[in-house]
TIPADREN-395308 format. One record per residue: residue number from 1; z, x, y of N, C-alpha, C, O in turn. Coordinates in Angstrom, 2 decimals, decimal comma. Example, Ala and Ser with C-alpha at 12.3 -4.5 7.8 and 13.67 -1.06 7.14 Angstrom:
REM residues 2
pos 1 n_up 7,80 n_east 13,19 n_north -5,69 ca_up 7,80 ca_east 12,30 ca_north -4,50 c_up 7,80 c_east 13,20 c_north -3,30 o_up 8,46 o_east 14,24 o_north -3,32 $
pos 2 n_up 7,08 n_east 12,85 n_north -2,25 ca_up 7,14 ca_east 13,67 ca_north -1,06 c_up 7,87 c_east 12,90 c_north 0,03 o_up 8,04 o_east 13,41 o_north 1,14 $
***
This chain:
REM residues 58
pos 1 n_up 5,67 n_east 5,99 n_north -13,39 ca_up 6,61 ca_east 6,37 ca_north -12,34 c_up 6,02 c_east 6,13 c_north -10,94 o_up 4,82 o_east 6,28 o_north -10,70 $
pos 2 n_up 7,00 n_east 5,73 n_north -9,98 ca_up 6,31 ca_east 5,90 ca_north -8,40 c_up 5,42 c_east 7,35 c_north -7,96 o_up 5,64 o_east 8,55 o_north -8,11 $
pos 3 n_up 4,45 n_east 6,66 n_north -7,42 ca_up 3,11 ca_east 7,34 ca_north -7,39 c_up 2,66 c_east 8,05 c_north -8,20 o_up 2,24 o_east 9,19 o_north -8,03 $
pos 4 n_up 2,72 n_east 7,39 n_north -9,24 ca_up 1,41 ca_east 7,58 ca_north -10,80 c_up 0,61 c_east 6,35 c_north -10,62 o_up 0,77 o_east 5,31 o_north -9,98 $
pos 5 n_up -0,18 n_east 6,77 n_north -11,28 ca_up -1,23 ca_east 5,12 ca_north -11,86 c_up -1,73 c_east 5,16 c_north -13,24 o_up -1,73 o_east 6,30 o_north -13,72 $
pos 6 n_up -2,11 n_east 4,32 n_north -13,91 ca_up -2,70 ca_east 4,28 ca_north -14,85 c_up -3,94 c_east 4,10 c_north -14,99 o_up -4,43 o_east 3,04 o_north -14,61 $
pos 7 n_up -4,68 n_east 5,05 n_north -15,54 ca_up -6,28 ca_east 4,61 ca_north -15,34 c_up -7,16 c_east 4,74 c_north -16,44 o_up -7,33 o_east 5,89 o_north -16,86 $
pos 8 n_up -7,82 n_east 3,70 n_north -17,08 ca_up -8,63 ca_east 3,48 ca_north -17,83 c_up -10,23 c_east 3,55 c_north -17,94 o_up -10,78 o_east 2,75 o_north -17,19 $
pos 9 n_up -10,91 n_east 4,19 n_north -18,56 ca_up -12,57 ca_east 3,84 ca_north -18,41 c_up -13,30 c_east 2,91 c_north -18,91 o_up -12,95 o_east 2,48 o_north -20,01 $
pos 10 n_up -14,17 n_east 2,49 n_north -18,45 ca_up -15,14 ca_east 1,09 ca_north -19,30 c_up -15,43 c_east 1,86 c_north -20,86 o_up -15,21 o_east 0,96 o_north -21,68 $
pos 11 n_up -15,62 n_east 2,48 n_north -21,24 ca_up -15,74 ca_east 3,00 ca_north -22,71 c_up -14,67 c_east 3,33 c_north -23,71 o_up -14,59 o_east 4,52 o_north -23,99 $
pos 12 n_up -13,97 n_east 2,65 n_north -24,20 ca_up -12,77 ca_east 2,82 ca_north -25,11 c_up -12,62 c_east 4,36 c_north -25,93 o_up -11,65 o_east 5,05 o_north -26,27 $
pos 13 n_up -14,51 n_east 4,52 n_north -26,08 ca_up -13,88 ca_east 5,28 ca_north -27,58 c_up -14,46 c_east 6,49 c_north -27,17 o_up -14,54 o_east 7,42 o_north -27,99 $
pos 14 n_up -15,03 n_east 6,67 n_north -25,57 ca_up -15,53 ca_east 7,41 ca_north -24,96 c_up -15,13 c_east 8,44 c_north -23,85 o_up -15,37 o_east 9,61 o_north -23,57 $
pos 15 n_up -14,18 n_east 7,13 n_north -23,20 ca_up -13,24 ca_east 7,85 ca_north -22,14 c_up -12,11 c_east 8,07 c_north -22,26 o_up -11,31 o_east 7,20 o_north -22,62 $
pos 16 n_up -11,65 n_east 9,79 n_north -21,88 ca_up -10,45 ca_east 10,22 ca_north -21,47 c_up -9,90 c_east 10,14 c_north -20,56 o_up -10,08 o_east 10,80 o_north -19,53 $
pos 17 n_up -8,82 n_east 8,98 n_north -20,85 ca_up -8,26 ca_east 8,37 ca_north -19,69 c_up -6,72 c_east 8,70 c_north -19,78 o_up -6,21 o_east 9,70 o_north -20,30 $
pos 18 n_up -5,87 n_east 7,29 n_north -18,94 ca_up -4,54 ca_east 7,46 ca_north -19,06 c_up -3,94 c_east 7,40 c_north -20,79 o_up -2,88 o_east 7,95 o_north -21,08 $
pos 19 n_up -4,99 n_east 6,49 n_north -22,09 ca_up -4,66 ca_east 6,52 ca_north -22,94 c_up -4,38 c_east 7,68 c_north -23,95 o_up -3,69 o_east 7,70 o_north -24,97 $
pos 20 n_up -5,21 n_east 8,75 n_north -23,29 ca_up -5,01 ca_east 9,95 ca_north -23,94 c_up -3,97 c_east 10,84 c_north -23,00 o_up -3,17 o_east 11,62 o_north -23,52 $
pos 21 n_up -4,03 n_east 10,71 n_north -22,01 ca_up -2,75 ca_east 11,69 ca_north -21,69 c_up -2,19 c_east 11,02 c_north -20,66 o_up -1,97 o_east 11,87 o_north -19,80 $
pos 22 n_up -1,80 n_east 9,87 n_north -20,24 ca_up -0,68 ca_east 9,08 ca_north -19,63 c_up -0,78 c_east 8,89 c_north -17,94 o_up -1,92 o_east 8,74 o_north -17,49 $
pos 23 n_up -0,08 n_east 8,88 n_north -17,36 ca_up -0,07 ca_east 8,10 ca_north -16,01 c_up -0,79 c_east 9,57 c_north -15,15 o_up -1,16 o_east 10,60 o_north -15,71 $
pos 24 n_up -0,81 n_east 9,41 n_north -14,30 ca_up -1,56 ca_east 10,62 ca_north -13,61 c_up -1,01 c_east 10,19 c_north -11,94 o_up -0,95 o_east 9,03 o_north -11,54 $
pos 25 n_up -0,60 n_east 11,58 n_north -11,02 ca_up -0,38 ca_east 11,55 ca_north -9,98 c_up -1,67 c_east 10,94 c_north -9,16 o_up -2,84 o_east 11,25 o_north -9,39 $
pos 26 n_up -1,14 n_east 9,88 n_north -8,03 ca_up -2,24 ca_east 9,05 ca_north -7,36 c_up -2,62 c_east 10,00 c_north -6,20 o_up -3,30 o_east 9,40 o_north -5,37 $
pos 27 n_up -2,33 n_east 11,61 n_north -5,81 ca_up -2,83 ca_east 12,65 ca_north -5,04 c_up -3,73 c_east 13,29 c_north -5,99 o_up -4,26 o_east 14,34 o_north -5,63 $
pos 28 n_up -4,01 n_east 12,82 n_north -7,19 ca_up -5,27 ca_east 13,49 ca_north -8,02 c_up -6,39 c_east 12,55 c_north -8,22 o_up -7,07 o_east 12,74 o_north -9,23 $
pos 29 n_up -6,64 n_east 11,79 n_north -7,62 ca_up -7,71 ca_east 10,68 ca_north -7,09 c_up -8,52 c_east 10,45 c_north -6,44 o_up -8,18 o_east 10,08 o_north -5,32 $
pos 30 n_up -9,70 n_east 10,50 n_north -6,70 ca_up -10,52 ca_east 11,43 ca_north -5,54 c_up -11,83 c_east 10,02 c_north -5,82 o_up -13,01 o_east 10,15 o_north -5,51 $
pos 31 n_up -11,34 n_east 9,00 n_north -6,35 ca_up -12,23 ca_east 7,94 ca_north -6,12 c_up -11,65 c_east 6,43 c_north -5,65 o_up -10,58 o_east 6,69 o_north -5,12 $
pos 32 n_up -11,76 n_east 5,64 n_north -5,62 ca_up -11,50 ca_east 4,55 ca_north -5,29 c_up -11,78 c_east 3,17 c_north -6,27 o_up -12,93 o_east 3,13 o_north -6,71 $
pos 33 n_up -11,01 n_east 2,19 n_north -6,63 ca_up -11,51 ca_east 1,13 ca_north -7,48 c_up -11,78 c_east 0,07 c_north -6,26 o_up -11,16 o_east 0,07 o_north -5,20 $
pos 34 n_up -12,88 n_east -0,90 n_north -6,63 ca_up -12,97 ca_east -1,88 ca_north -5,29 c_up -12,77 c_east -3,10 c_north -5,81 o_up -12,57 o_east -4,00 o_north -5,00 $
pos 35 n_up -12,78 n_east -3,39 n_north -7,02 ca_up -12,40 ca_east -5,28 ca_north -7,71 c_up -11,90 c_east -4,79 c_north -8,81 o_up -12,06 o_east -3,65 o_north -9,25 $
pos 36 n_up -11,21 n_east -5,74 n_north -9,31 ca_up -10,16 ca_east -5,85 ca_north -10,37 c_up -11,06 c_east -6,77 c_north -11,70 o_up -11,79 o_east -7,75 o_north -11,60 $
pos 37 n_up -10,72 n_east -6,12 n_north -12,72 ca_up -11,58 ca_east -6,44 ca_north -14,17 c_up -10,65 c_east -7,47 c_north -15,26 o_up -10,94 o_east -8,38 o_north -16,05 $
pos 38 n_up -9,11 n_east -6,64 n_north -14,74 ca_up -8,12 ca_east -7,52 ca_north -15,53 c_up -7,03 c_east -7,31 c_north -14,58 o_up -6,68 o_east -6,40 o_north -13,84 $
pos 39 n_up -6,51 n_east -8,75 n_north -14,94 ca_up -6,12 ca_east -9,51 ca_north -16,21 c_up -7,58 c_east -10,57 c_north -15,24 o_up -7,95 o_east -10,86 o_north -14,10 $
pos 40 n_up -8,01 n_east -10,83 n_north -16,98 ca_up -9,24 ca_east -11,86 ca_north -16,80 c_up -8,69 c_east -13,17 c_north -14,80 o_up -9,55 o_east -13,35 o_north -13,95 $
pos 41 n_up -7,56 n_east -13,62 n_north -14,68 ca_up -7,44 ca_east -14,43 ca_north -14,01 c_up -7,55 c_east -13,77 c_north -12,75 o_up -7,85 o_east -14,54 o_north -11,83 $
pos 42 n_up -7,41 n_east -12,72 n_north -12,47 ca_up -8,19 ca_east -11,72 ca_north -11,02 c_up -9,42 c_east -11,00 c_north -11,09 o_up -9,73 o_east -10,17 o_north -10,23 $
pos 43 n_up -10,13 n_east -11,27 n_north -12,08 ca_up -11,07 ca_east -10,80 ca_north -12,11 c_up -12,06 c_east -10,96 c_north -11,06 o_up -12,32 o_east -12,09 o_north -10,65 $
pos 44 n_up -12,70 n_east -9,83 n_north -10,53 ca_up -13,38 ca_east -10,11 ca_north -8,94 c_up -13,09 c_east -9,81 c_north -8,03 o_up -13,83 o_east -9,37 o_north -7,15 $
pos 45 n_up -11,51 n_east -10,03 n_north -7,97 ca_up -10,30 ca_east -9,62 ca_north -6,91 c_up -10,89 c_east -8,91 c_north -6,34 o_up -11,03 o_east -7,84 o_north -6,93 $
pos 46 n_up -11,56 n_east -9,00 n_north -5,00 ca_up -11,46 ca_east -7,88 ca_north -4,00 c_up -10,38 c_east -7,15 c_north -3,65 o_up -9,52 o_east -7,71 o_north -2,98 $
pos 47 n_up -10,15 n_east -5,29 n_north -4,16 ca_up -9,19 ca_east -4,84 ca_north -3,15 c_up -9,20 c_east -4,42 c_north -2,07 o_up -10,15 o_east -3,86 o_north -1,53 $
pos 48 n_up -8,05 n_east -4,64 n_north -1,57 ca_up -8,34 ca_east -4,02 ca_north 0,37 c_up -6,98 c_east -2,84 c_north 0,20 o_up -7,35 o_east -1,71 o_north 0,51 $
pos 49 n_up -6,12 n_east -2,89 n_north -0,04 ca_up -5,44 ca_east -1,69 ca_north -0,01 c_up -4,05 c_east -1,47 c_north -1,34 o_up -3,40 o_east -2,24 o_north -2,04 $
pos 50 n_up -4,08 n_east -0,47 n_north -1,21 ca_up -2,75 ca_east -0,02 ca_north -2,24 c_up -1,51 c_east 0,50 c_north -1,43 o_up -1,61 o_east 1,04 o_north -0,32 $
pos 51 n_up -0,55 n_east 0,32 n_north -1,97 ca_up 0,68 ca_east 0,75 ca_north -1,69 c_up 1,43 c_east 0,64 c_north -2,91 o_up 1,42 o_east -0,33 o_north -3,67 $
pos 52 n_up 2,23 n_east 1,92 n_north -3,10 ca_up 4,04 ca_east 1,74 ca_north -4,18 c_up 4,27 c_east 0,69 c_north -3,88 o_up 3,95 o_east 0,03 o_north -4,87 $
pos 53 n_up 4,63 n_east 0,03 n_north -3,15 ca_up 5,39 ca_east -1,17 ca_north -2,72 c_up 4,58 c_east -2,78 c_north -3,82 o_up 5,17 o_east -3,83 o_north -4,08 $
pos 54 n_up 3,10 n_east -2,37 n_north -4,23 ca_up 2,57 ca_east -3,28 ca_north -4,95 c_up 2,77 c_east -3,37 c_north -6,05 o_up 2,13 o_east -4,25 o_north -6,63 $
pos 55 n_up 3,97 n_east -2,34 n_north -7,07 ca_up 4,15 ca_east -2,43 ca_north -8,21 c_up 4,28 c_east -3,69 c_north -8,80 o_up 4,84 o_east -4,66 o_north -8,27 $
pos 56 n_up 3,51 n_east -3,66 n_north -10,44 ca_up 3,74 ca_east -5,15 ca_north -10,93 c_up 5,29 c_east -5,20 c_north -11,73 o_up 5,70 o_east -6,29 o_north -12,11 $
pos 57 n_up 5,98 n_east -4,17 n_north -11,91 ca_up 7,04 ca_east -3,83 ca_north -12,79 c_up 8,23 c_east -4,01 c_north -12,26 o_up 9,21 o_east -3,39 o_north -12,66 $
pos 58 n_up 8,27 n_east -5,05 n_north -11,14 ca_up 9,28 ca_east -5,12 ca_north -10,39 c_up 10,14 c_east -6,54 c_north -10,98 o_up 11,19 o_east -6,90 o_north -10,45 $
***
């Protein structure tokens, strides 16, 4: 939903993430991601900012 995110950890079988309990409000975020891992073809991606407006589901 607008202003959720989905968030995943580098450890599949380790981290409790969005896979265990789902999208999470982006006012409960208290860190920052700085490059993008996937999809393999942005990988590196420097980010510079977020906005709703960047949804990929459009």
């Amino acid at each position: 939903p607008k202003g959720h995110v989905w968030v995943e950890g580098d450890n599949k079988r380790a981290s409790y993430d969005s896979r265990h309990f789902g999208c999470i409000a982006r006012g409960l975020i208290t860190g920052r991601a700085l490059y993008v891992i996937w999809p393999p073809k942005r990988f590196g991606t420097k980010l510079t900012s977020f906005n709703d407006d960047d949804d990929d589901d459009d």
